[in-house]
C-alpha positions as CSV (number, residue, x, y, z in Angstrom):
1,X,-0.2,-17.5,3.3
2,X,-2.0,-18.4,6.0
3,X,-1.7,-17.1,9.5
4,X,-3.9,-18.0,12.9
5,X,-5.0,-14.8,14.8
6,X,-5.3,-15.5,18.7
7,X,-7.0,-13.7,21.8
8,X,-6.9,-15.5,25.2
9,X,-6.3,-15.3,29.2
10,X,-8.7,-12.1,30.1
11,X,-11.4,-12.2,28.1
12,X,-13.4,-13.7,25.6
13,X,-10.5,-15.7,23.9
14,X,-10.9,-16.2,20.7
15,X,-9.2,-17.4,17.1
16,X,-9.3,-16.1,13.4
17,X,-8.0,-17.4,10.3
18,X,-6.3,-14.9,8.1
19,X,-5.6,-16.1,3.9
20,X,-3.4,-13.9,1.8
21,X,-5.1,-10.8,3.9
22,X,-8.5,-11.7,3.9
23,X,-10.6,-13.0,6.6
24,X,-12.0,-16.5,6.1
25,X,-13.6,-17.3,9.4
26,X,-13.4,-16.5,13.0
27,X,-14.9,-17.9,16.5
28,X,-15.0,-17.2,20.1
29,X,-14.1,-20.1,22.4
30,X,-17.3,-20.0,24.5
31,X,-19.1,-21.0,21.6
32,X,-17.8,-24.5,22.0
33,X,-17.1,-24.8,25.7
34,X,-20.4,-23.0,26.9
35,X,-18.9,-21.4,29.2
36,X,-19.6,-17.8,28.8
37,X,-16.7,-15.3,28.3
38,X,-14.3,-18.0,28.3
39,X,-10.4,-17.1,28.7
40,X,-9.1,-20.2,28.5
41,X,-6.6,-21.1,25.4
42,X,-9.0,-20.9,22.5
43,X,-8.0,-24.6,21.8
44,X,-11.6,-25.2,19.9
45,X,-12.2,-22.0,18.4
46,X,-8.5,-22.5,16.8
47,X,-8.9,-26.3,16.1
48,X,-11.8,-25.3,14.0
49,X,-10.5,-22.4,11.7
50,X,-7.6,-24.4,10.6
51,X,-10.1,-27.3,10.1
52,X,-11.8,-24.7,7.9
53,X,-9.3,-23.5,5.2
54,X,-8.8,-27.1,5.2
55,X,-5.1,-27.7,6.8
56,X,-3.4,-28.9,9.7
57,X,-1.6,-26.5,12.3
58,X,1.7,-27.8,10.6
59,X,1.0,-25.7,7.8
60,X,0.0,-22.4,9.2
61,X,2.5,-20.1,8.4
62,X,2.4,-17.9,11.1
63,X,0.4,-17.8,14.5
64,X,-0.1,-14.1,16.0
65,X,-1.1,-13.2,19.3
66,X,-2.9,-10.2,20.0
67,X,-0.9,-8.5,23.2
68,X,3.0,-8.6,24.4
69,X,2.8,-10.8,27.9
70,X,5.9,-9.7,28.9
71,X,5.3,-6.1,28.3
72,X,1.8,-6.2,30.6
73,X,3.4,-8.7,33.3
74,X,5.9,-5.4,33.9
75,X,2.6,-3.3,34.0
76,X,1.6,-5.7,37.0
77,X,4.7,-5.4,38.4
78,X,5.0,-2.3,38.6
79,X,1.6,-1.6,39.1
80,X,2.1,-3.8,42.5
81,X,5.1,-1.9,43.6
82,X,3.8,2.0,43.3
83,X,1.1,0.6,45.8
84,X,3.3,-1.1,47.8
85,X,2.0,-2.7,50.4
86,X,-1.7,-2.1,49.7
87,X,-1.6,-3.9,46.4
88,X,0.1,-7.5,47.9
89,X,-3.1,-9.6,48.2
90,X,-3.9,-8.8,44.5
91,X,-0.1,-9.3,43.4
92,X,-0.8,-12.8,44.8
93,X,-4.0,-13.4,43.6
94,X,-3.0,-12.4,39.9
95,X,0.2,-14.5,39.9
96,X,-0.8,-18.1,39.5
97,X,-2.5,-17.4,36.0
98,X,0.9,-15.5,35.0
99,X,3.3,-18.6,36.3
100,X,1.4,-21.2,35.4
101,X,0.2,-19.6,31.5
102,X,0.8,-16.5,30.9
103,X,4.4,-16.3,30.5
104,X,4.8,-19.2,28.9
105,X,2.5,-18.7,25.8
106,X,5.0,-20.9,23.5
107,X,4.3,-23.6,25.0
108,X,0.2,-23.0,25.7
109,X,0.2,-22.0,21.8
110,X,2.0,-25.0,21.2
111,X,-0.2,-27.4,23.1
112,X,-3.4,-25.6,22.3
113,X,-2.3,-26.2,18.7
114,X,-2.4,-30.0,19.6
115,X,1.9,-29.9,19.4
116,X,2.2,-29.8,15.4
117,X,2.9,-26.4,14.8
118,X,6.7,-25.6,14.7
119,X,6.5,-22.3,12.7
120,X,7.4,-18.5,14.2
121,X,5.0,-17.2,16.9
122,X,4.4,-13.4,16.3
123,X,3.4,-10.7,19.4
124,X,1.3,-7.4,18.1
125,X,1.0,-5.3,21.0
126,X,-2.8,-4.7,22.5
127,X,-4.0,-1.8,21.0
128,X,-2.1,-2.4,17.4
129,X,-4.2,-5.5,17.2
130,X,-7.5,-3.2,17.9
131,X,-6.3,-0.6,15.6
132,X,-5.9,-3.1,13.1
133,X,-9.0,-4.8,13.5
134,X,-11.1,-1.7,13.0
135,X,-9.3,-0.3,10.1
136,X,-8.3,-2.8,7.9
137,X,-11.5,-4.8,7.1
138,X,-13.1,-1.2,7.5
139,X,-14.3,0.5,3.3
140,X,-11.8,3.2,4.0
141,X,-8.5,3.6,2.3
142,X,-7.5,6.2,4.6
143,X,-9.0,7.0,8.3
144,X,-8.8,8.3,11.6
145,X,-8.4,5.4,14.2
146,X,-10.0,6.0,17.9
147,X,-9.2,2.7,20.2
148,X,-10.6,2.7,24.0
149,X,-11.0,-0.4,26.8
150,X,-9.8,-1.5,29.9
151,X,-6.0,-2.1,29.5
152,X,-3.9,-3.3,27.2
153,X,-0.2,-3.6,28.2
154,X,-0.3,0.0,29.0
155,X,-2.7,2.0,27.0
156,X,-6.2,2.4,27.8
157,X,-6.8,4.1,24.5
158,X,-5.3,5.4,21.6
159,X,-5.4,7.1,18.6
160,X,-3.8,7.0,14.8
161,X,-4.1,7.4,11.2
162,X,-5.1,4.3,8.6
163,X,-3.4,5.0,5.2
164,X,-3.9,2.0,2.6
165,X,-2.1,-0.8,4.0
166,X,-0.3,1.4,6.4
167,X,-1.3,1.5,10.3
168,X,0.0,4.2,12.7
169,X,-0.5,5.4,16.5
170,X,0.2,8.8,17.5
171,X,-0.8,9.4,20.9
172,X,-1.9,6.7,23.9
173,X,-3.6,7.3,27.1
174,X,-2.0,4.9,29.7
175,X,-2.7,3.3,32.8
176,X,-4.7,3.7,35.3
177,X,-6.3,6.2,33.8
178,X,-9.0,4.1,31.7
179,X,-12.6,5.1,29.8
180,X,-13.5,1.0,30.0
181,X,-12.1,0.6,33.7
182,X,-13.9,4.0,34.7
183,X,-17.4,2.5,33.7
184,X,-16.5,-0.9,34.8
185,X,-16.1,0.2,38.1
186,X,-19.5,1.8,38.0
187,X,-21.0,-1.4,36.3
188,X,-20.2,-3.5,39.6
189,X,-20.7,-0.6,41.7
190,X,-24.4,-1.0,40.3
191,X,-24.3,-4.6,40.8
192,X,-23.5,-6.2,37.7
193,X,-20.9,-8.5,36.6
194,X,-17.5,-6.6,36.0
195,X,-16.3,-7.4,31.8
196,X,-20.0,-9.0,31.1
197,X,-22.3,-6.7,32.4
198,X,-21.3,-2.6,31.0
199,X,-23.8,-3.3,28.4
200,X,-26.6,-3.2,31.0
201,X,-25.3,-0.3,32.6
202,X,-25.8,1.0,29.2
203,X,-29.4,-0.4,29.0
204,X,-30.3,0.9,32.7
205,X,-29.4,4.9,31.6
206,X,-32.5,5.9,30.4
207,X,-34.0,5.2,33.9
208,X,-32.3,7.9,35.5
209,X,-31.7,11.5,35.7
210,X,-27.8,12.1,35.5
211,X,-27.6,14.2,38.6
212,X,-24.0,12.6,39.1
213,X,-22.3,13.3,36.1
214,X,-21.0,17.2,37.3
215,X,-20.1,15.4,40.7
216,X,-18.1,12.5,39.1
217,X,-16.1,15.2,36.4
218,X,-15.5,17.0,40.0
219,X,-14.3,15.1,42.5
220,X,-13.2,11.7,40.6
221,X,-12.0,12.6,37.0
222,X,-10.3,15.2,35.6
223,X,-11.3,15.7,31.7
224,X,-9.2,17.5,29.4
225,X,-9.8,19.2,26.3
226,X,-8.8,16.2,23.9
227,X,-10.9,13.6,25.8
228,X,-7.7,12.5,27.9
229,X,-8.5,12.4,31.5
230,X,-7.0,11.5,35.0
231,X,-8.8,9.4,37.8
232,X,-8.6,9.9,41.4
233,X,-7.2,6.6,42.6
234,X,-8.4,7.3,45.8
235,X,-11.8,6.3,44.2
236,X,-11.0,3.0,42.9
237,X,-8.8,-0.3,44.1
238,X,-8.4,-2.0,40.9
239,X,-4.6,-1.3,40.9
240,X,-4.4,-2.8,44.2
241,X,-7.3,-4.4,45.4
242,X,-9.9,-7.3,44.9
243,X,-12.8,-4.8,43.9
244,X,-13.0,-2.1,41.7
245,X,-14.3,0.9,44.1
246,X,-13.1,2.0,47.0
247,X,-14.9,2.8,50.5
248,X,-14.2,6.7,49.7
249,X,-16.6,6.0,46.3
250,X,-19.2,3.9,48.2
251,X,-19.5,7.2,50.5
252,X,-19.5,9.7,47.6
253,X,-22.6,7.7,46.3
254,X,-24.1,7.3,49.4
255,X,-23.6,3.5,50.7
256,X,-22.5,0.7,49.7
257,X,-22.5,-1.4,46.1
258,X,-25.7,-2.9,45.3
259,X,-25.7,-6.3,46.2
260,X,-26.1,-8.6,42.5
261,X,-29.9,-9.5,42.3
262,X,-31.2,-7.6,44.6
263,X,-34.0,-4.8,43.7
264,X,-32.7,-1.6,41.5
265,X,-33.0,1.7,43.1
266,X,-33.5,4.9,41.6
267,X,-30.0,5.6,42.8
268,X,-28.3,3.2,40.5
269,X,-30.6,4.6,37.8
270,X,-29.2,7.8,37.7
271,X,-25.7,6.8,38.9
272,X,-26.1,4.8,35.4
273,X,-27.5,7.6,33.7
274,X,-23.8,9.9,34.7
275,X,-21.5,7.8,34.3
276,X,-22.6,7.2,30.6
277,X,-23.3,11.0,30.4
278,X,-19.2,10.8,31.3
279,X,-18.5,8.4,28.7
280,X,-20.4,10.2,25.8
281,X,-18.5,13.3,26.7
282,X,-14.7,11.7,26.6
283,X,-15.7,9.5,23.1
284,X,-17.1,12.8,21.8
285,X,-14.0,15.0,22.9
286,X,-11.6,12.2,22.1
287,X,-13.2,12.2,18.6
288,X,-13.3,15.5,18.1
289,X,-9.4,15.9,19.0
290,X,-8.4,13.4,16.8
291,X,-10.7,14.8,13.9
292,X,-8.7,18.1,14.7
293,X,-5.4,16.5,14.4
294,X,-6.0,14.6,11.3
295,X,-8.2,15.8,9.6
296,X,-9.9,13.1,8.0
297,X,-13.2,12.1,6.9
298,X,-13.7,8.5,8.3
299,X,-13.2,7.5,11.9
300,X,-12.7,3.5,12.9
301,X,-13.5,2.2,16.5
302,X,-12.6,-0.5,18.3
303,X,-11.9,-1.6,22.1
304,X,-14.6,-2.8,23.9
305,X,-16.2,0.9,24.9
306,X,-16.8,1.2,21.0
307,X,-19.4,-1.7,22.1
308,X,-21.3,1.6,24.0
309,X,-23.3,1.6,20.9
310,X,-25.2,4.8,22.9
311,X,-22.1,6.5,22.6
312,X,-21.6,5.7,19.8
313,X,-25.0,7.3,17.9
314,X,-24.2,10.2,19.4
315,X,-21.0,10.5,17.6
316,X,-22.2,9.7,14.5
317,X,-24.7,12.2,14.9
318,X,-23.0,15.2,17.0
319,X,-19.2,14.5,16.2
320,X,-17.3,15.9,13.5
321,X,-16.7,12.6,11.6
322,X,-19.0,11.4,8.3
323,X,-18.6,8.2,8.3
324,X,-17.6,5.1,11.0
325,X,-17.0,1.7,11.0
326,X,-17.0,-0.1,13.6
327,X,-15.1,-3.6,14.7
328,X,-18.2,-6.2,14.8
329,X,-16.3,-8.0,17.9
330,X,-15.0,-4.7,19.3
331,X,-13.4,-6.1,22.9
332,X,-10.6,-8.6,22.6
333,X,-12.3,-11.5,20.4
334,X,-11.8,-9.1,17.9
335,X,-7.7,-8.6,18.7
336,X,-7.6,-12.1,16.8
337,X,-8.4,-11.0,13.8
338,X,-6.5,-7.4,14.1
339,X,-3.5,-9.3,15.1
340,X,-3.6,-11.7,11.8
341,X,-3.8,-8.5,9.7
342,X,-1.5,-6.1,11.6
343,X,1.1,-9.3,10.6
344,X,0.1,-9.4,7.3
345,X,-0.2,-5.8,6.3
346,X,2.7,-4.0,8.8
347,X,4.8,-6.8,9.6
348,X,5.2,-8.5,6.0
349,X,4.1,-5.1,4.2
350,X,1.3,-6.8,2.0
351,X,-0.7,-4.4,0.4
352,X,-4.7,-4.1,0.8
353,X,-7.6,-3.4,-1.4
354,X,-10.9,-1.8,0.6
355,X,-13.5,-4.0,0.1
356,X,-16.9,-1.8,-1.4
357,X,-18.7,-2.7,1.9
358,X,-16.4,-3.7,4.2
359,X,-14.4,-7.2,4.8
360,X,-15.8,-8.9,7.4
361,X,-18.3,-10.5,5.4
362,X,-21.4,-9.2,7.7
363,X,-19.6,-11.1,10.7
364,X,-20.7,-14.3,9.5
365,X,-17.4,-15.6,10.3
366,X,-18.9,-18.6,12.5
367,X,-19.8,-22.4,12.0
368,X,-22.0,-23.7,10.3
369,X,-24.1,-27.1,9.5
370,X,-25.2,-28.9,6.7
371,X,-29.0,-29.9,6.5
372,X,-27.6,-34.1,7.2
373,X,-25.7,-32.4,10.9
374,X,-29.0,-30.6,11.7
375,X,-31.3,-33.8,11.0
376,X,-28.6,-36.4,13.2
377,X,-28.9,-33.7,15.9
378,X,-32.7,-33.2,16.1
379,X,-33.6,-37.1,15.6
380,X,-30.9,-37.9,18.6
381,X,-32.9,-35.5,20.4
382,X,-36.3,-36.5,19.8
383,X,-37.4,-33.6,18.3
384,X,-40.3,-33.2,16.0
385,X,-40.2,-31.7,12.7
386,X,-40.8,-30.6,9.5
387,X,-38.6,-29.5,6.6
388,X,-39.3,-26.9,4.2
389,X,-38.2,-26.2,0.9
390,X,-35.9,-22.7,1.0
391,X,-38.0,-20.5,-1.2
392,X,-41.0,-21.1,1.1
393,X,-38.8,-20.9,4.9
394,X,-39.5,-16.8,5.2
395,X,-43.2,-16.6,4.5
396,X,-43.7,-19.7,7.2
397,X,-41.1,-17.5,9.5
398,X,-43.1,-14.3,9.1
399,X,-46.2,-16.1,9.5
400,X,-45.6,-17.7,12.6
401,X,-44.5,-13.9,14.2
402,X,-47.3,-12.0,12.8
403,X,-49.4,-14.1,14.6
404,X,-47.9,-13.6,17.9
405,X,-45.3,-16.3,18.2
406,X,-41.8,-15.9,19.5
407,X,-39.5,-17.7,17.0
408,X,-35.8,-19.2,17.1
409,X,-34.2,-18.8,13.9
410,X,-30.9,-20.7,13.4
411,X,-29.1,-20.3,10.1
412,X,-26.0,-20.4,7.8
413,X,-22.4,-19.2,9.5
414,X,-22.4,-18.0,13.1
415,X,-21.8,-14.0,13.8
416,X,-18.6,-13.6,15.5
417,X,-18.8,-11.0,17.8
418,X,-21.3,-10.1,21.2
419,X,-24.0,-9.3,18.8
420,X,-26.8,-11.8,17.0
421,X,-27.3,-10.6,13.7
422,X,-29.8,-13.0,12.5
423,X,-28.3,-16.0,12.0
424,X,-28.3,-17.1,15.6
425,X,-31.4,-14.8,16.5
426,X,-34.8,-15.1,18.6
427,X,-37.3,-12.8,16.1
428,X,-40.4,-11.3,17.5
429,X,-43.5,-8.8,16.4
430,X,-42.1,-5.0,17.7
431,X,-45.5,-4.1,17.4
432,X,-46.5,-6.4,19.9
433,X,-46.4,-3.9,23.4
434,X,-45.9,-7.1,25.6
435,X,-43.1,-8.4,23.7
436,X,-40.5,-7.1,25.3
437,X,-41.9,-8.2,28.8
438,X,-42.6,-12.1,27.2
439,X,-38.8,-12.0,26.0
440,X,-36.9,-11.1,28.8
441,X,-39.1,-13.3,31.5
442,X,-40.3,-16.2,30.0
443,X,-37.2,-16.7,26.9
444,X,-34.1,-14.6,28.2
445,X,-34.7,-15.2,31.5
446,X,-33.4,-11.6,32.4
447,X,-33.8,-8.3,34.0
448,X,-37.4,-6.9,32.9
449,X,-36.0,-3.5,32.4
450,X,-33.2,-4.7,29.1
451,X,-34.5,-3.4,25.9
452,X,-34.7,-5.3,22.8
453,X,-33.1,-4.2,19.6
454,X,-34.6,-3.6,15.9
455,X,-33.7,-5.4,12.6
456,X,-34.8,-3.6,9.9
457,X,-34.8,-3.6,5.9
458,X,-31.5,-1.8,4.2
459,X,-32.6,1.8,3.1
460,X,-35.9,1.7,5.0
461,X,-34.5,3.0,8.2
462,X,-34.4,6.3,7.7
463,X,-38.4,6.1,7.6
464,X,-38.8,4.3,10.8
465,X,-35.6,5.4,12.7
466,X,-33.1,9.1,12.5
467,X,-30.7,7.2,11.0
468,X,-29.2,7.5,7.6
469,X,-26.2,5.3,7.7
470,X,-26.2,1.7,7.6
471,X,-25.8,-0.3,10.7
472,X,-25.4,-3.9,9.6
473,X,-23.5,-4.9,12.4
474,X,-26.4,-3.4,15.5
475,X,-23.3,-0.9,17.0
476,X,-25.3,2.6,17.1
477,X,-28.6,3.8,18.9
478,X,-30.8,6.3,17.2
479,X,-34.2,7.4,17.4
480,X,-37.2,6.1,16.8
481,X,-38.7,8.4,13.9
482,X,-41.2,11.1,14.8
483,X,-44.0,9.6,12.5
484,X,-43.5,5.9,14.5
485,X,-43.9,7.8,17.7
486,X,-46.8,8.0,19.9
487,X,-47.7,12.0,21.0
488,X,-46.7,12.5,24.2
489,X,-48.7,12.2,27.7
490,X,-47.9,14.3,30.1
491,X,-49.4,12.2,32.9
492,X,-47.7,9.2,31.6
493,X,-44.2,10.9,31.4
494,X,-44.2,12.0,35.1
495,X,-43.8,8.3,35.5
496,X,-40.5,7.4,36.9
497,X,-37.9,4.0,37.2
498,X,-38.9,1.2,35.9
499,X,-42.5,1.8,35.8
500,X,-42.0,3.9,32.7
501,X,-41.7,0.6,31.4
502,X,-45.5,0.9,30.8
503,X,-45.4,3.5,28.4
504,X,-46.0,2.9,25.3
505,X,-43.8,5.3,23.1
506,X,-44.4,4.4,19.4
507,X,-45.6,1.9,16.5
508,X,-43.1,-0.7,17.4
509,X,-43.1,-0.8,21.6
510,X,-41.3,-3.7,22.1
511,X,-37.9,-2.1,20.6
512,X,-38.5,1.4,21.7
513,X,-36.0,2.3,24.6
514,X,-37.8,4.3,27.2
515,X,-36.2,7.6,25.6
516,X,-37.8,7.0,22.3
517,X,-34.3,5.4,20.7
518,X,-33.3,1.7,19.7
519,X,-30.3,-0.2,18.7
520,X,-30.9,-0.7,15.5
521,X,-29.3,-3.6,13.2
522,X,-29.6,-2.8,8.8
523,X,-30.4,-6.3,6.8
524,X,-29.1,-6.2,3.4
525,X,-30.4,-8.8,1.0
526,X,-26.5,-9.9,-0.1
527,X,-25.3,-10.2,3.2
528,X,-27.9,-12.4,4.7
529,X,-30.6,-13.5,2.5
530,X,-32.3,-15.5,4.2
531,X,-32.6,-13.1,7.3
532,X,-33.6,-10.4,4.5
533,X,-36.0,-12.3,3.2
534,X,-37.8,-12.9,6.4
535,X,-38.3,-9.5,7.2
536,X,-39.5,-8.5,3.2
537,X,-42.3,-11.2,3.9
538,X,-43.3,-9.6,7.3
539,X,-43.8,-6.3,5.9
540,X,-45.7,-7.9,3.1
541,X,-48.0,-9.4,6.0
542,X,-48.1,-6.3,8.3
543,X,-46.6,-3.6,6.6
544,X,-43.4,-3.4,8.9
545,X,-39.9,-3.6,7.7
546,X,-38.9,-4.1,11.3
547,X,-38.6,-7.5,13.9
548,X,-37.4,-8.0,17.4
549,X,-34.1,-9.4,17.5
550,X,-32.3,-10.5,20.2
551,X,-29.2,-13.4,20.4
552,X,-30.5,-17.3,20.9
553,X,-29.5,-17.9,24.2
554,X,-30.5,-17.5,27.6
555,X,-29.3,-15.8,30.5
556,X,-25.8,-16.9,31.5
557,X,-25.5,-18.5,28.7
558,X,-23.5,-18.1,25.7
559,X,-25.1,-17.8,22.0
560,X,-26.2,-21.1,20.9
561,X,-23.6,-23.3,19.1
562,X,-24.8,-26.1,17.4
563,X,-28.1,-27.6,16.4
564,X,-28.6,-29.5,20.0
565,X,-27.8,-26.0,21.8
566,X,-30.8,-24.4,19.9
567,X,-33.1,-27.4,20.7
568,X,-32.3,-27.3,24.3
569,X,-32.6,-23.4,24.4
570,X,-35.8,-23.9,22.8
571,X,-37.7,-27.1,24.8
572,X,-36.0,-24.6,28.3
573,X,-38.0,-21.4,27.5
574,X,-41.6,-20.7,26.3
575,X,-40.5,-19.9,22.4
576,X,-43.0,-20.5,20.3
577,X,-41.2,-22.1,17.3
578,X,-37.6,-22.8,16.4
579,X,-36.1,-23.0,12.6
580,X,-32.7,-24.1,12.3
581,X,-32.0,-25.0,8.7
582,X,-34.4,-26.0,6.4
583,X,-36.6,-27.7,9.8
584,X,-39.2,-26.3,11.7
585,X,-40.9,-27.4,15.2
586,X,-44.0,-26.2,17.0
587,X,-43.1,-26.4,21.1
588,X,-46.6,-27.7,21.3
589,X,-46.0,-30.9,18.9
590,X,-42.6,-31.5,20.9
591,X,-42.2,-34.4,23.4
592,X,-41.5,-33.0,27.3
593,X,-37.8,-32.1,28.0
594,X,-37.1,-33.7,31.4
595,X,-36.6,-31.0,34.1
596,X,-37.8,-28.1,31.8
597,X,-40.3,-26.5,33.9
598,X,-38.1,-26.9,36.9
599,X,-35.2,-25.2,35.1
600,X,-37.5,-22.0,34.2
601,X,-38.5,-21.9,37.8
602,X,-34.9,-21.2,38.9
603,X,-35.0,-18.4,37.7
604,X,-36.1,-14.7,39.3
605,X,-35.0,-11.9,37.0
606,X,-35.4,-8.6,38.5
């Protein structure tokens, strides 16, 4: 049986294909479209997964969409007449999408499917789909469940039990009282993009001092024993306005949101640094509550604040739980697949085996193309190259970084979710202490102060990280390991903002957060073999398990999609050396993009 997963209309739409209970492939829309975080129907992403198990739309047997329109539209409603007449301009502003789309999902799923599919169109509610998503590709056969985002139809979070092919929610907290809406509102209160930007919130923290945090539990949210908490609305105008803050919050902080570009203060450093002190707090009470009701040993995550992956180190190594498992694609991409299996599982009550590992298949759900699709690609572009046979692609990989060079590696099936996992991956030397500088101004074209994350050998990073679990999927921060660091200096550590930037702070700089901790990613040889294979032969060159990895794009931009997506990545930005396939090319042997240099001037990262 075969049944189509969808996500679509807020954020990061999205479509998985579900086959007797196991997932065969997923994809995010913007991935096609390049158009980052893309809402719209997921008309491509869909198109391909049923191209994959090698069908028409005709002969899916069930399409499932991952919230109840009708259920949030009476949110919105409602939501607009409790603020009566405050909230009017946004009612108007958020009905065109509803009249036009929204309510009439039938007929979008039905043109989006190219008007073949006549079969039953299923609704799981918001937070089921999450639910699902985390727990049943998860290795448990029974767990806790912990779900936190913005909003679904009503919840903001929620919690429940995961009992073999059983599914269950207990408790929901419910809108507006949100943990993803509570740091969004900080996130464009600090001048980043609302729904893209959280994760550099996340990244700016370790600037700051949180000085705010006792202020912001005082006067704007009320925090409860079991993580559940109440916002001042007086605070915020996301239930009735076109921002997220409110005058009232701009003079708690002490003026005005930081216009987008424009320097960083040491004000937004430490307003960063509370507000994720907040977040750490409610995950680790939430966690601790639900650990208290249940009882169990395993805990799954999903909504997109499980993508805090700061938060989320802490709770693997202060909360009560032994084990997690985290949803790959934690924010809505990932409701596609949890609404495929909440049909499959709770709706048609199929049972479920836990796979040993887990069943997402290392979250190389994506597409992928064949050596002849690579060749057509590069030749149309003009590209010059040279292929190498497959048992010789890592050493020539792990040479070209241990000798300084910045390398695009595209491979195999794409990673579905925010997160490159090596398959779609720009790989550097961590050792290097001006990597991180070279990646983010001259590749990524983005903020200087982003940190870069660590891939790293299975089993070898509890030597060079405190970190015993694995963590194939790059979703929890730890430290870096007291025999990487470097000793302390006092004179250096006085050094505040961004110019602690400087610092270097262990053996492998250029992934080395400024408080000593990375993100780290686990590569296990039967997941991704050829990414495991890359990093054995750089620790046979250098003696270091670990490489800089960071997603193939640049900012703005979504991942890279296809062969010509990484050649034009590549010819825009001063990587070294790009491998996609079997095919390797040297920027230096390369003919001159038109426009390149002029595109890499447009840029001015802060």
């Amino acid at each position: 049986m075969r049944i189509l997963g969808l996500s679509a209309f807020f954020h990061d739409s999205a479509a998985a294909l579900v086959e007797d209970g196991r997932i065969v492939v997923a994809a995010e829309e913007e991935r096609f479209t390049r158009r980052k975080h893309d809402d719209r129907f997921p008309a491509q992403a869909a198109a391909w997964c049923v191209a994959q198990a090698g069908i028409s739309p005709a002969q899916l047997d069930a399409v499932v969409f991952y919230e109840k329109p009708l259920v949030k539209f009476e949110r919105l409603l409602e939501t607009s007449l409790a603020f009566a007449p405050r909230g009017f301009r946004a009612f108007l502003a958020a009905m065109p999408p509803w009249l036009q789309r929204k309510l009439h999902l039938p007929r979008e799923i039905d043109a989006g499917l190219g008007g073949t599919y006549a079969g039953p169109i299923h609704f799981a509610s918001h937070h089921e789909s999450h639910a699902a998503s985390a727990f049943f590709p998860s290795p448990f056969e029974r767990a806790a469940i912990l779900t936190l985002d913005g909003v679904g139809e009503w919840a903001t979070a929620a919690w429940g039990t995961g009992d073999g092919a059983s599914l269950r929610l207990h408790e929901e907290m419910r809108f507006p009282h949100s943990p993803g809406l509570l740091y969004s509102a900080f996130t464009g209160y600090c001048g980043f993009r609302v729904n893209s930007g959280e994760y550099k919130l996340m990244g700016l923290a370790p600037y700051g001092e949180p000085r705010f945090a006792d202020m912001i539990l005082d006067r704007i949210v009320r925090l409860h024993d079991d993580g559940s908490f109440w916002m001042d609305q007086r605070y915020f105008r996301y239930c009735h306005g076109l921002t997220m803050t409110s005058p009232r919050f701009h003079a708690l902080f002490g003026g005005p949101p930081r216009e987008p570009e424009s320097p960083l203060t040491q004000r937004e450093m430490d307003i960063a640094a509370s507000i994720q002190r907040v977040i750490e707090e409610i995950v680790l009470r939430m966690a601790r509550h639900v650990h208290a009701r249940t009882g169990e040993r395993n805990l799954c995550l999903a909504g997109g604040v499980a993508l805090n992956c700061v938060a989320n180190g802490r709770l693997l190594r202060e909360g009560p739980f032994e084990r997690l498992w985290i949803q790959p694609a934690a924010g809505d991409a990932g409701g596609a697949i949890g609404a495929a299996l909440a049909h499959w599982h709770l709706t048609l009550g199929k049972p479920r085996v836990p796979s040993a590992r887990d069943a997402q298949h290392g979250s190389y759900l994506g597409p992928a193309f064949g050596d002849g699709e690579i060749r057509a690609a590069l030749d149309a572009a003009g590209a010059r190259y040279e292929t190498i046979e497959e048992g010789e692609i890592a050493d020539a990989v792990a040479s070209e970084i241990a000798a300084g060079r910045i390398v695009g590696h595209f491979h195999g099936a794409a990673e579905f979710g925010p997160r490159a996992l090596g398959h779609r991956s720009i790989l550097g030397d961590p050792r290097d202490p001006d990597m991180q500088r070279r990646m983010n101004v001259a590749i990524k074209f983005r903020e200087s102060f982003r940190p870069f994350a660590p891939a790293v050998l299975d089993g070898r990073q509890r030597e060079w990280f405190d970190l015993d679990a694995e963590s194939p999927y790059m979703l929890l921060v730890a430290p870096v390991a007291a025999s990487h660091r470097t000793p302390p200096n006092p004179e250096a550590e006085a050094v505040h903002g961004i110019d602690r930037l400087r610092i270097r702070r262990s053996d492998v700089p250029a992934i080395t957060h400024v408080d000593g901790s990375a993100r780290v990613q686990t590569v296990s040889r039967d997941r991704s073999p050829r990414f495991h294979a890359i990093l054995s032969a750089f620790e046979r060159r250098t003696g270091c398990p670990v490489l800089v990895n960071t997603s193939f794009n640049i900012r703005g931009e979504p991942i890279v999609h296809s062969p010509s997506d990484a050649y034009r990545c590549f010819m825009l930005t001063d990587m070294d050396t790009l491998v996609i396939g079997r095919h390797l090319m040297r920027k230096a042997v390369q003919p001159p993009m038109p426009g390149a240099d002029a595109y890499k001037r447009s840029f001015r990262p802060d």
